[in-house]
C-alpha atoms as one frame of an Amber mdcrd trajectory, in Angstrom:
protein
   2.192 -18.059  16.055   1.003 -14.927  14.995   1.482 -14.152  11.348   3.429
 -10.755  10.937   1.803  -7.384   9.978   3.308  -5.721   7.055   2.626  -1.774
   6.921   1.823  -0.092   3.895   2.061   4.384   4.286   1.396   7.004   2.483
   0.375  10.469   3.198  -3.334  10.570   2.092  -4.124   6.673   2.619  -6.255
   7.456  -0.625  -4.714   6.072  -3.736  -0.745   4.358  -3.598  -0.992   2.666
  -0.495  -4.368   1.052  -1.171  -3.142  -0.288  -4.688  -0.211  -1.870  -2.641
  -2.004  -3.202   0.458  -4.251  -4.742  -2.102  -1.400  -6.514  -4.489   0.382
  -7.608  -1.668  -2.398  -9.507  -0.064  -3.045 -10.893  -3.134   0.413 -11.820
  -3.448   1.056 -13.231  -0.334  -2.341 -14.699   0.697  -2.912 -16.102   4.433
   0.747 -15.789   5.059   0.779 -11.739   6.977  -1.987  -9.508   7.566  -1.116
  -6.603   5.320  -2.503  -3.047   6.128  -2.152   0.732   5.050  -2.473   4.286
   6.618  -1.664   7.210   6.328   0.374   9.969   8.109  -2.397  12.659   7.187
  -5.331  10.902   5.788  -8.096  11.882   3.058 -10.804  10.523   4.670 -11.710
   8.230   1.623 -10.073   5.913  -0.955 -10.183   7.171  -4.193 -12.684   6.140
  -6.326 -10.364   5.308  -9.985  -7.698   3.728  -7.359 -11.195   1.348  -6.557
 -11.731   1.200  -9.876  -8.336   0.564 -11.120  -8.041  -2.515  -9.114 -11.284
  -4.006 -10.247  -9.696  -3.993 -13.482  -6.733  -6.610 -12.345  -9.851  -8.751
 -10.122  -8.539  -6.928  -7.024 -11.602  -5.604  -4.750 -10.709  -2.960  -2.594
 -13.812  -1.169  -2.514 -14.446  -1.910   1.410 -10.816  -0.617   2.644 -11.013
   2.678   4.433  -8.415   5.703   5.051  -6.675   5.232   8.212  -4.154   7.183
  10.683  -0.653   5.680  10.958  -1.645   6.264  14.898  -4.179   3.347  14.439
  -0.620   0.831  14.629   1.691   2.437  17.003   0.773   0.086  19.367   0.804
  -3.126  17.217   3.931  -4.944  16.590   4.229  -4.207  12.490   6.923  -6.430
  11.208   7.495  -4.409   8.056   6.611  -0.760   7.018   6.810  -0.267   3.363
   6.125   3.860   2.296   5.265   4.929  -1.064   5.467   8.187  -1.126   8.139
  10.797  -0.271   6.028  12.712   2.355   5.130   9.345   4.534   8.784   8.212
   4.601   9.822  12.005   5.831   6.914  11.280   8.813   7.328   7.676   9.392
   7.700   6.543  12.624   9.209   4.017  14.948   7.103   1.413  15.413   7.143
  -1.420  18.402   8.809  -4.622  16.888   9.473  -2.634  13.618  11.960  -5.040
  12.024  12.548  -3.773   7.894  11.359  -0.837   6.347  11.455  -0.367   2.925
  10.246   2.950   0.633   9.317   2.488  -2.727   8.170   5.981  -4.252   5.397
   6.177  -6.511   3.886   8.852  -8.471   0.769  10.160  -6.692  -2.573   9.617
  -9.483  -4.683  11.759  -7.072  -3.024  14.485  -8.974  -3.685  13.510 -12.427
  -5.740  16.045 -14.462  -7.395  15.804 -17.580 -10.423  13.584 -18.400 -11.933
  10.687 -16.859  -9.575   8.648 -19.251  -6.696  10.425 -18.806  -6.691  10.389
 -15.149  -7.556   6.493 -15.453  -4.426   6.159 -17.825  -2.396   7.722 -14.560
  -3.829   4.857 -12.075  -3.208   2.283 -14.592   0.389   3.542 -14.722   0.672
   3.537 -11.183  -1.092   0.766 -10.384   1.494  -1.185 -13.081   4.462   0.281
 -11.100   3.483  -0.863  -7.982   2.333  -4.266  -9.349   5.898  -4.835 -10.705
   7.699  -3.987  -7.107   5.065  -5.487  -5.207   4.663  -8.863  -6.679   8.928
  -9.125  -6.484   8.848  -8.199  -3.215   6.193 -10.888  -2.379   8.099 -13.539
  -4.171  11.487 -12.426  -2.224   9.358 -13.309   0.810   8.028 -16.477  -0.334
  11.728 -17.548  -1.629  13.052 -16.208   2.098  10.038 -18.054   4.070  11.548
 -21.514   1.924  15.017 -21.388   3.729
């Protein structure tokens, strides 16, 4: 049995969805294959979203921006957006069973210093943490049943 792939999207694939596809995996181990994209992707993951991560012992540092397109033809059990833009654009996908959106301030858009914009991806990062992690444990209680 396969185990089910669980969506992450945003519109850049830089920052918010990488901090989630990251948690969750953590979260829920061996038990789905988690992923993220984007419906107009930077090209790169952003380097304090890397570095944010690091900070809770989450490496992320080898995921890669991605177009949503790359999963239109995989059956995604779950699509989970994060931003306002990517749940405007989302798709249909084959075998699409939930979707959820969760939106998330975008800390690609922080200004300021190094430190203040690092103060914005902790924030973030926190949020998403918080939703992610209960989301993860609703699945583990669910998978119990």
């Amino acid at each position: 049995m396969s185990r089910p792939l669980i969506l992450v999207l945003c519109t850049g694939n830089s920052c918010r969805s990488h901090l989630a596809e990251g948690i969750l995996r953590r979260a829920l181990g061996d038990s789905c294959v988690i992923a993220s994209a984007g419906s107009n992707p930077s090209g790169y993951v952003h380097p304090l979203a890397i570095r944010a991560m690091a900070e809770i012992g989450i490496d992320i540092a080898d995921h890669r921006s991605k177009h949503l397109d790359e999963f239109l033809q995989q059956p995604v059990e779950t699509v989970i957006t994060v931003c306002g833009n990517a749940d405007q654009a989302c798709p249909r996908f084959p075998g699409q069973v939930n979707r959820h959106h969760w939106g998330f301030d975008d800390p690609a858009h922080a200004t300021g210093s190094e430190d203040e914009q690092m103060a914005v991806f902790r924030r973030v990062r926190d949020e998403i943490l918080r939703v992610f992690e209960a989301y993860a444990a609703g699945r583990r209680d669910q998978a119990k049943v």
